[in-house]
ZAKOLPA-443777 format. One line per field, with one value per residue (C-alpha): residue number from 1; residue in one letter; x, y, z. Coordinates in nm, 4 decimals, decimal comma. Example, Ala and Ser with C-alpha at 12.3 -4.5 7.8 and 13.67 -1.06 7.14 Angstrom:
<sites>
resi	[1:2];
resn	[A:S];
xx	[1,2300:1,3670];
yy	[-0,4500:-0,1060];
zz	[0,7800:0,7140];
</sites>
This chain:
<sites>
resi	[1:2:3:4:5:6:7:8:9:10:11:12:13:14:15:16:17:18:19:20:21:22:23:24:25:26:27:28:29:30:31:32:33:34:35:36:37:38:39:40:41:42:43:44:45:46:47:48:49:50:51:52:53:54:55:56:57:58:59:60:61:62:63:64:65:66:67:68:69:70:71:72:73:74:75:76:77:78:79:80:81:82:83:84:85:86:87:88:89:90:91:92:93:94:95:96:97:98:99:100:101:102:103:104:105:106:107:108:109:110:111:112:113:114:115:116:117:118:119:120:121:122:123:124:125:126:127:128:129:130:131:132:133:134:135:136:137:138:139:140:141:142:143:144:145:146:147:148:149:150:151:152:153:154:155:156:157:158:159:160:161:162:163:164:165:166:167:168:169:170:171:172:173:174:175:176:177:178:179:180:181:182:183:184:185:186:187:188:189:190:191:192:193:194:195:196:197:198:199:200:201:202:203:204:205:206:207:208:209:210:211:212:213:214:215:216:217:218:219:220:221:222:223:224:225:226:227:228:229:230:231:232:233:234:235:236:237:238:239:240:241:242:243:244:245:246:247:248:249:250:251:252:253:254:255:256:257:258:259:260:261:262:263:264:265:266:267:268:269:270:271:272:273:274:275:276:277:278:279:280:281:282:283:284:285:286:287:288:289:290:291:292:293:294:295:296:297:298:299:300:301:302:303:304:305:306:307:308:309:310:311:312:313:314:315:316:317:318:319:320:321:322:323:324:325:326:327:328:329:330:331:332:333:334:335:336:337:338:339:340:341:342:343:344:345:346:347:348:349:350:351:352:353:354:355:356:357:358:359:360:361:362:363:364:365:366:367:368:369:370:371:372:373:374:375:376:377:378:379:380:381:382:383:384:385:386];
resn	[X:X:X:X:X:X:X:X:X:X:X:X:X:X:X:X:X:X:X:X:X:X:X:X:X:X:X:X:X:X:X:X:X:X:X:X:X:X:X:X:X:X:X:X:X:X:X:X:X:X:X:X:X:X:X:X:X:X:X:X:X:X:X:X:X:X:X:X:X:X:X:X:X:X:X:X:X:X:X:X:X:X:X:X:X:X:X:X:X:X:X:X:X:X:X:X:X:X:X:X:X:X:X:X:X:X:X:X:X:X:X:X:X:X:X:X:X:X:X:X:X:X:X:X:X:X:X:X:X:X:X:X:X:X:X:X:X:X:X:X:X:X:X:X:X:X:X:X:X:X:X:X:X:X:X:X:X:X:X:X:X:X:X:X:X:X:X:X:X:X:X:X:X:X:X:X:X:X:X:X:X:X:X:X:X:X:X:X:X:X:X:X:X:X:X:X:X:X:X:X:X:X:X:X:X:X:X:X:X:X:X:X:X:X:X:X:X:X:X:X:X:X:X:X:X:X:X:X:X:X:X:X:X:X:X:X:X:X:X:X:X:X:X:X:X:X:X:X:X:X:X:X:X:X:X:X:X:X:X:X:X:X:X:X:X:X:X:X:X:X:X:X:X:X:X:X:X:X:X:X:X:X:X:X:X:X:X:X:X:X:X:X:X:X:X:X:X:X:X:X:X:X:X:X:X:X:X:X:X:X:X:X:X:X:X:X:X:X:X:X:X:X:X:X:X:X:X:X:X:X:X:X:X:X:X:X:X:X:X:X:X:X:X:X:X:X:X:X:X:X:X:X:X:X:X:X:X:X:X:X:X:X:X:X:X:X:X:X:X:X:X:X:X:X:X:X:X:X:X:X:X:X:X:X:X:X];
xx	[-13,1449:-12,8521:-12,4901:-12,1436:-11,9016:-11,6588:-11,3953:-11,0935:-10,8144:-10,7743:-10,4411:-10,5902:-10,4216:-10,7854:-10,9322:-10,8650:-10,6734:-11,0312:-11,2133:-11,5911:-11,9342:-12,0721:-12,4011:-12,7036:-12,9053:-13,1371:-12,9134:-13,0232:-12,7918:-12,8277:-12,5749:-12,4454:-12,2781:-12,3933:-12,2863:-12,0711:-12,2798:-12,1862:-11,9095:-11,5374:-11,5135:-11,8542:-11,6340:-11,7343:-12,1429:-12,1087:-11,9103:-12,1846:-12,4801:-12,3456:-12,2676:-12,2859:-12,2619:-12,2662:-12,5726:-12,9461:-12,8785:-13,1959:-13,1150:-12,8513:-12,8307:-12,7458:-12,9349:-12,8158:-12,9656:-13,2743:-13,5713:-13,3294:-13,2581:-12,9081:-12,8866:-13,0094:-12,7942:-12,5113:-12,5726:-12,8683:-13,0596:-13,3287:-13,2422:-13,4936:-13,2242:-13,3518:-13,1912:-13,3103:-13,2434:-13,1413:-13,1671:-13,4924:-13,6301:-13,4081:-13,5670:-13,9313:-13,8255:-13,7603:-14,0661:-13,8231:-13,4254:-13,2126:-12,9428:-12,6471:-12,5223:-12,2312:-12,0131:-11,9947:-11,7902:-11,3772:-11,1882:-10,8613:-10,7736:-10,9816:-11,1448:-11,4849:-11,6284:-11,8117:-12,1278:-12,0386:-11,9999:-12,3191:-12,5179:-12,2827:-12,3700:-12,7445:-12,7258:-12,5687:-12,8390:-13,1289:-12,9477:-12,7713:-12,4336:-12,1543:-11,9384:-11,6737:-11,4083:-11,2032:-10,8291:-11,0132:-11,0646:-11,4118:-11,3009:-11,0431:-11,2521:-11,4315:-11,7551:-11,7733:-11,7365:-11,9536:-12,2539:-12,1998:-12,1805:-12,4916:-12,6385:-12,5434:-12,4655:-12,0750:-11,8570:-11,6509:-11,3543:-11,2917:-10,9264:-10,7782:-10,4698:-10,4162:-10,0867:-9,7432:-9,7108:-9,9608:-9,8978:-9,6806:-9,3343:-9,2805:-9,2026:-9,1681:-9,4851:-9,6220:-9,4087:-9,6284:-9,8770:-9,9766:-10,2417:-10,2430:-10,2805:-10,4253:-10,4396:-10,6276:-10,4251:-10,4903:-10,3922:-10,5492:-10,7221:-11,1216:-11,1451:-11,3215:-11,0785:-11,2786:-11,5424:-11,3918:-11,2534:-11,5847:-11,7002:-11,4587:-11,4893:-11,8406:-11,7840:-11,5285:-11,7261:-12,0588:-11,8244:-11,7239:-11,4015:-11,3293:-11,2082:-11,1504:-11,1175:-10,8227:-10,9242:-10,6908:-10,9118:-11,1543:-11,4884:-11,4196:-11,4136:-11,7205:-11,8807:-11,8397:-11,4968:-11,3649:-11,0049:-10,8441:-10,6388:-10,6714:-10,3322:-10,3231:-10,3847:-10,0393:-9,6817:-9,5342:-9,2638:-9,5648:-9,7822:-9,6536:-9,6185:-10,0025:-10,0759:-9,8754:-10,0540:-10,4105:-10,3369:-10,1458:-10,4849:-10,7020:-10,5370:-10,5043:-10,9045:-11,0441:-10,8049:-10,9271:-10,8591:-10,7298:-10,7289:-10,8220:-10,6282:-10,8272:-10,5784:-10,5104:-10,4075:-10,1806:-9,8601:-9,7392:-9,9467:-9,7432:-9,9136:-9,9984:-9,7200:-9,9907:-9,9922:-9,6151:-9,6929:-9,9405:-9,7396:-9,4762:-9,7060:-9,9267:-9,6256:-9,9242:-9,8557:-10,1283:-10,2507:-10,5428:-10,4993:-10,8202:-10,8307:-11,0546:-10,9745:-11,2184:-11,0086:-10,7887:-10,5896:-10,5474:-10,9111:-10,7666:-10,4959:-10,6028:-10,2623:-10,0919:-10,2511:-10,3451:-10,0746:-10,1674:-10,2406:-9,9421:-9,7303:-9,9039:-9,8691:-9,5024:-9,4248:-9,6007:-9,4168:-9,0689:-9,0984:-9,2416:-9,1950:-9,5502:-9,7945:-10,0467:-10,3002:-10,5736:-10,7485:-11,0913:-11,2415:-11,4137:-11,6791:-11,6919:-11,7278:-11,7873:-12,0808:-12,0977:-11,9272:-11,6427:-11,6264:-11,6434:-11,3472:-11,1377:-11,2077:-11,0680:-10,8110:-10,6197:-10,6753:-10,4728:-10,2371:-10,1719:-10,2473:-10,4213:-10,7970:-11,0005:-11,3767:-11,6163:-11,7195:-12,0025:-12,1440:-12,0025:-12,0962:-11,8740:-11,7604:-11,5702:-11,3763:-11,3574:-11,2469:-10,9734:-10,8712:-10,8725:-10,6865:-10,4156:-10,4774:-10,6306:-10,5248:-10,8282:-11,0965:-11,3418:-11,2640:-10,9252:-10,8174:-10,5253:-10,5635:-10,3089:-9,9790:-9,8867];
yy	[-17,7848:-17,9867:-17,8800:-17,9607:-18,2064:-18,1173:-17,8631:-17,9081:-17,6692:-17,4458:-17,4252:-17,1462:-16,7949:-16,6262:-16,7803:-16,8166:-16,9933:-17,2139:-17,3644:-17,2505:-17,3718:-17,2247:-17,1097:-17,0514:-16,7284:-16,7248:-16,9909:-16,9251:-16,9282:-16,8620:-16,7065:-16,9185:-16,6145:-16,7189:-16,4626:-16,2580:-16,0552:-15,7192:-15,7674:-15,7849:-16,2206:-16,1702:-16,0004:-16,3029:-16,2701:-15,8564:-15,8902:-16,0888:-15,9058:-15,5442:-15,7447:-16,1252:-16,1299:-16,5168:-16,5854:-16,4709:-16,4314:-16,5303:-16,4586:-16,4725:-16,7175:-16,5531:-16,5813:-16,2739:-16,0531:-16,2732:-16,0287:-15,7321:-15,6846:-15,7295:-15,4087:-15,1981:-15,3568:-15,2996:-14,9293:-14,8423:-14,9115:-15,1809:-15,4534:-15,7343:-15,9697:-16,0981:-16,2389:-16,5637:-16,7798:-17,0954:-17,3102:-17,4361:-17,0483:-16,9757:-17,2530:-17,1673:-16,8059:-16,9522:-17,1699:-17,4207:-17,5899:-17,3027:-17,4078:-17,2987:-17,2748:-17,0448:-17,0485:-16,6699:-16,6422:-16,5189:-16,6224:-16,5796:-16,8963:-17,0177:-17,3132:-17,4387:-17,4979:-17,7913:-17,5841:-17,4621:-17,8275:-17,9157:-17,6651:-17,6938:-18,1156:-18,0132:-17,8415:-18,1107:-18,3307:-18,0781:-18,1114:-17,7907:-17,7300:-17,5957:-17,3124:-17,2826:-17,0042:-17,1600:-17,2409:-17,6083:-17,8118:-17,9775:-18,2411:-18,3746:-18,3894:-18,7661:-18,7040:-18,3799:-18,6081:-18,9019:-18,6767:-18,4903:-18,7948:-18,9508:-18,6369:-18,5808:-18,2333:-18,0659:-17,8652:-17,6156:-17,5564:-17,1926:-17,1324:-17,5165:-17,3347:-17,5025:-17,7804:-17,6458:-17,6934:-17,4811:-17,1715:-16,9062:-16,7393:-16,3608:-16,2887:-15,9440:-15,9812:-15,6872:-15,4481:-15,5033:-15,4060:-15,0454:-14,9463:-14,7859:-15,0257:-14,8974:-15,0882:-15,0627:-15,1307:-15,1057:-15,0005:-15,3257:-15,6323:-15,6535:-15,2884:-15,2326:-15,2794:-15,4887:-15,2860:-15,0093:-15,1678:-15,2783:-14,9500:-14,7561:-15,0106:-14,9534:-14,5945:-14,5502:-14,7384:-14,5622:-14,2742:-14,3854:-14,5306:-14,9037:-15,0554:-15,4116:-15,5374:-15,8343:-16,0023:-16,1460:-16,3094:-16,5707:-16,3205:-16,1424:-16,5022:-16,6155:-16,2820:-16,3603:-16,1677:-16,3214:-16,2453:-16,2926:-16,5577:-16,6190:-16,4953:-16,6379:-17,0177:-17,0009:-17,0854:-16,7451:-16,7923:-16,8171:-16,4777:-16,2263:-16,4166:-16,5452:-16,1030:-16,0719:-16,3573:-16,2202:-15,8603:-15,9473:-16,2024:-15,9116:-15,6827:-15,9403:-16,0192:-15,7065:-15,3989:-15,2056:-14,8120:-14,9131:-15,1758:-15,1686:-15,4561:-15,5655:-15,5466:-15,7747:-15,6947:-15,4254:-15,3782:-15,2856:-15,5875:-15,8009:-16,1377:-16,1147:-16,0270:-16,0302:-15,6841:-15,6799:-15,9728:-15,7168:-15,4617:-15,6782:-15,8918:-15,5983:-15,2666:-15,0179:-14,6848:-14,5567:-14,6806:-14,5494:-14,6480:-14,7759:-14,6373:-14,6935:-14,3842:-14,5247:-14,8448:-14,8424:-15,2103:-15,4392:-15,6536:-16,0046:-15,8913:-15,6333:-15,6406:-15,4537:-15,0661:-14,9867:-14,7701:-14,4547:-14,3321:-14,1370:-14,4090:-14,6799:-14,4228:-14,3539:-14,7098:-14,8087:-14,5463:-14,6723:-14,9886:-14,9673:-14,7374:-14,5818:-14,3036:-14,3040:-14,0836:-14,0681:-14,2088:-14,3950:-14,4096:-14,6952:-14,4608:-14,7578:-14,6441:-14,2808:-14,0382:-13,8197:-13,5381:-13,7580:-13,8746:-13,5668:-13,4023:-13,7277:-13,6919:-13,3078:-13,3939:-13,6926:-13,4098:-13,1660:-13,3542:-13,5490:-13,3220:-13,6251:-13,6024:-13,8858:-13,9785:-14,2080:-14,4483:-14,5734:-14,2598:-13,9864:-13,9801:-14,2157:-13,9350:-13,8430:-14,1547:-14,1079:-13,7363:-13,9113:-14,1021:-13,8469:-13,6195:-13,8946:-13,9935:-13,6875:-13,9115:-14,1516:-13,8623:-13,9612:-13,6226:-13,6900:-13,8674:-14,0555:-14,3238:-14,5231:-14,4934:-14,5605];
zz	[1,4545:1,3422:1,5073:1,4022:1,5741:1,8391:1,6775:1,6161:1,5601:1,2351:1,0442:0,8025:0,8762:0,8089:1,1211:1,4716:1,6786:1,7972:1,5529:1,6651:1,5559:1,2229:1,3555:1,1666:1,2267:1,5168:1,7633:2,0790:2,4115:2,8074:3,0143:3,3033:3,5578:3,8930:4,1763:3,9060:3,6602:3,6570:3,8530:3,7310:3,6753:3,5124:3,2499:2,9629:3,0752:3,0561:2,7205:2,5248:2,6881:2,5340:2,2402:2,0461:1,6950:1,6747:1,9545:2,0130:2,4015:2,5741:2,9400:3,2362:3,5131:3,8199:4,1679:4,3457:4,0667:3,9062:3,8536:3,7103:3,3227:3,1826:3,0547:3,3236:3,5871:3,3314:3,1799:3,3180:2,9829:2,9131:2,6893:2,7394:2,8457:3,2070:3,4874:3,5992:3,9001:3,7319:3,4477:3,4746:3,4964:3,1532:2,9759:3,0905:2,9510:2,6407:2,5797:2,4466:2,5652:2,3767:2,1767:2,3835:2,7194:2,7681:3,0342:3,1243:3,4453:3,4000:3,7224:3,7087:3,7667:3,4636:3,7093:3,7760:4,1218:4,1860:4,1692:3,8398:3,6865:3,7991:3,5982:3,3326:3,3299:3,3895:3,0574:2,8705:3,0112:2,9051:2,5303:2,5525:2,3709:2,6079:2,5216:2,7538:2,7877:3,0935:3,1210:3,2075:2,9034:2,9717:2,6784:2,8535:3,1332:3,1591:3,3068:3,0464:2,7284:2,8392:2,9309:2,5522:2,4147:2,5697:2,5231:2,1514:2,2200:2,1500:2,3762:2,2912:2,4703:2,3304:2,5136:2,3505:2,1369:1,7983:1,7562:1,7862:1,4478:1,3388:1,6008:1,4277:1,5422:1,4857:1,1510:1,0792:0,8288:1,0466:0,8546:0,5328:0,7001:0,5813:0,7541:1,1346:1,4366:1,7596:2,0410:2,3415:2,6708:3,0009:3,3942:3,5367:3,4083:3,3364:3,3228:2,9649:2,7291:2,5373:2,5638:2,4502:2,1676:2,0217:2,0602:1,9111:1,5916:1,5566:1,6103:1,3277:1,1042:1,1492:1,0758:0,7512:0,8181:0,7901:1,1013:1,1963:1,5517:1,6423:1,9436:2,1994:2,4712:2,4827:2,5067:2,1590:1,9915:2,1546:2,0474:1,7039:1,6307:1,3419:1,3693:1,7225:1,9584:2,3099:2,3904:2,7512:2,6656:2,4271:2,5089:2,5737:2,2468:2,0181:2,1815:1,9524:1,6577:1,6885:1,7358:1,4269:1,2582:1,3281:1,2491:0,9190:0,8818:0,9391:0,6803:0,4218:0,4362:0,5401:0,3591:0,6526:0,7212:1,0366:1,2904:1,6489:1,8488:2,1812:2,4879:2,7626:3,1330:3,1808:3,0654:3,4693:3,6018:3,8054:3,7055:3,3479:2,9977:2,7440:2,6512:2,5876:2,3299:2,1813:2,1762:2,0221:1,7745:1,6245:1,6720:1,6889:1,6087:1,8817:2,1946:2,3827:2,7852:2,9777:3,3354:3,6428:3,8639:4,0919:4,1557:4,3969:4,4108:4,1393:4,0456:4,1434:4,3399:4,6399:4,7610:4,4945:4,4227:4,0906:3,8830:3,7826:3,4377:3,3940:3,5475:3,2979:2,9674:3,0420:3,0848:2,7247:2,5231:2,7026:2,6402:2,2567:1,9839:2,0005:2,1391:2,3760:2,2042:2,4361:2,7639:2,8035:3,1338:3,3622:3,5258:3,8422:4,1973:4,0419:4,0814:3,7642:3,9007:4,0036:3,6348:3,5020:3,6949:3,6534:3,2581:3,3063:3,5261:3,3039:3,0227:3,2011:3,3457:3,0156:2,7684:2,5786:2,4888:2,7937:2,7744:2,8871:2,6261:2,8068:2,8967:2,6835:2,2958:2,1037:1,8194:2,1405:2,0710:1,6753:1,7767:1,9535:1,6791:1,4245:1,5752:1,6201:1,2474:1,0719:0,7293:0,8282:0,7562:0,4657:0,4122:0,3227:-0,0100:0,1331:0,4335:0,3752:0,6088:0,9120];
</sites>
């Protein structure tokens, strides 16, 4: 299978911010998650097992959970995506050296470990392609580039922001947009957001309504997502403008019903501003709020508790001129009938519809939307406004 060269960065407005690999059909790719699948810096791994438009994925490298399936350690459904105890294991799987290896752990501080670039170089040397979603730029790194070029193989540093030049300011473009944004915030980092997002797209559109997602991390553009940015690599003066840009790009090549923009930390978190960029960039007229009753401190940072969902809704509709319109839920660290009485309880003490998108039919999420929207019915001739 032939490959392209190393990317480089795209000026077109239609695209992302990282020029990826055009892939043919059928490219094949193993997960590289070592001690993290299924857990919350795993977040890349558990992203393209639920979904991967752009990669056939083969199987997941992680020790601590080798002999399980993907999906049943995820949702408790089989997938036929195993977990294997290395790299030689995932290439014995596959009868053949598959086409990709993808980095698939999230840390927060976007770094490898020593034991990390050794599997990563061990690929390379196997002729594996690296995808890598890390704040570290494996082509700037020396011993990175002279094993892909010895190799022949092409890394792709999915995170590397475009020139200066090319990143785009706020503009106000937004306000041409017609049709209704909704994004998908947060009370905490990796807590399904992104999940929920891709969910609630396929949802609407099995339900006759034409919705486009607008990434803003680095997991939705290795899935495939054709519009998105990761937010977090950028200058903080570009972040909204970049939102604006992708949304504006989305409507433009897509004349979608409505668009569903993928959030990013929490607008209360005390380490990360992303989601005021997004709230900024892509001035949604509905936000749904992602909450993990079952979490008590912050993911990365156990020293801070995690806000509560009234605390996190009141706070969005302060500091932006929009609604919170509903509440998913991250069923972790629940039994059912904990889930089941948080769902009722946010409902009562909110007043907003809340459901499970994992394990609660997803026309509970179109429900959500609609009654939000009611102009996006196919039932209703009109679905244009905002």
């Amino acid at each position: 299978m032939s490959h392209p060269s190393l990317p480089v960065a795209s000026s077109d407005s239609s695209a992302h911010s990282w020029a990826e690999p055009q892939l043919p059909t059928g490219t094949t790719a193993v997960i590289y998650c070592e001690g993290q699948f299924g857990e919350q810096d795993g977040k890349t791994a558990n992203g393209l097992v639920r979904h991967s438009e752009k990669y056939e994925i083969l199987s997941v490298i992680d020790s601590t959970h080798a002999g399980a399936d993907a999906g049943m350690l995820l949702d408790g459904t089989t997938i036929g995506i195993p977990i294997l105890d290395g790299l030689t294991a995932a290439i014995a799987h596959a009868g053949h050296v598959p086409d990709y290896l993808i980095c698939g752990v999230a840390p927060a501080d976007g770094l490898l470990s020593p034991g990390q670039r050794t599997v990563l170089l061990d690929g390379i040397a196997r002729g594996m392609h690296i995808i890598n979603g890390l704040h570290e730029f494996l082509t700037d790194d020396a011993e990175f580039v002279a094993a892909s070029l010895l190799a022949g193989v092409t890394i792709t540093d999915i995170r590397r922001p475009k020139e200066k030049k090319d990143l785009h300011l706020f503009s106000g473009r937004i306000f041409d947009v017609t049709c209704p944004r909704i994004a998908i915030l947060g009370t905490d980092g990796a807590i399904g957001k992104r999940t929920t997002a891709t969910l609630l797209v396929r949802a609407l559109n099995d339900h006759g309504i034409h919705a486009v997602m607008v990434g803003t991390g680095q997991t939705t553009i290795i899935q495939g997502g054709k519009y998105g940015v990761a937010l977090d690599a950028l200058v903080p003066q570009f972040c909204s403008g970049e939102v604006e840009n992708q949304v504006v790009a989305a409507f433009e090549g897509e004349d979608p019903d409505v668009i569903i923009v993928e959030g990013q930390g929490a607008l209360s978190h005390p380490a990360y501003i992303t989601s005021a960029h997004i709230l900024r960039g892509s001035q949604p007229a509905g936000v749904i709020v992602q909450h993990a009753p079952g979490r008590k401190n912050l993911g990365d940072f156990p020293m801070v508790a995690m806000p509560t969902v009234e605390s996190e809704v009141a706070l969005i509709e302060a500091f932006a001129d929009t609604k919170v319109i509903g509440i998913t839920v991250n069923h972790e660290n629940l039994s059912e009938a904990q889930l089941s009485a948080s769902i009722d309880e946010i409902e009562l003490s909110l007043g907003l519809p809340a459901t499970d998108p994992l394990t609660r039919p997803l026309t509970e999420l179109v429900e959500m939307v609609l009654q939000a929207f009611p102009s996006l019915s196919p039932l209703q001739p009109s679905r244009s406004g905002v």
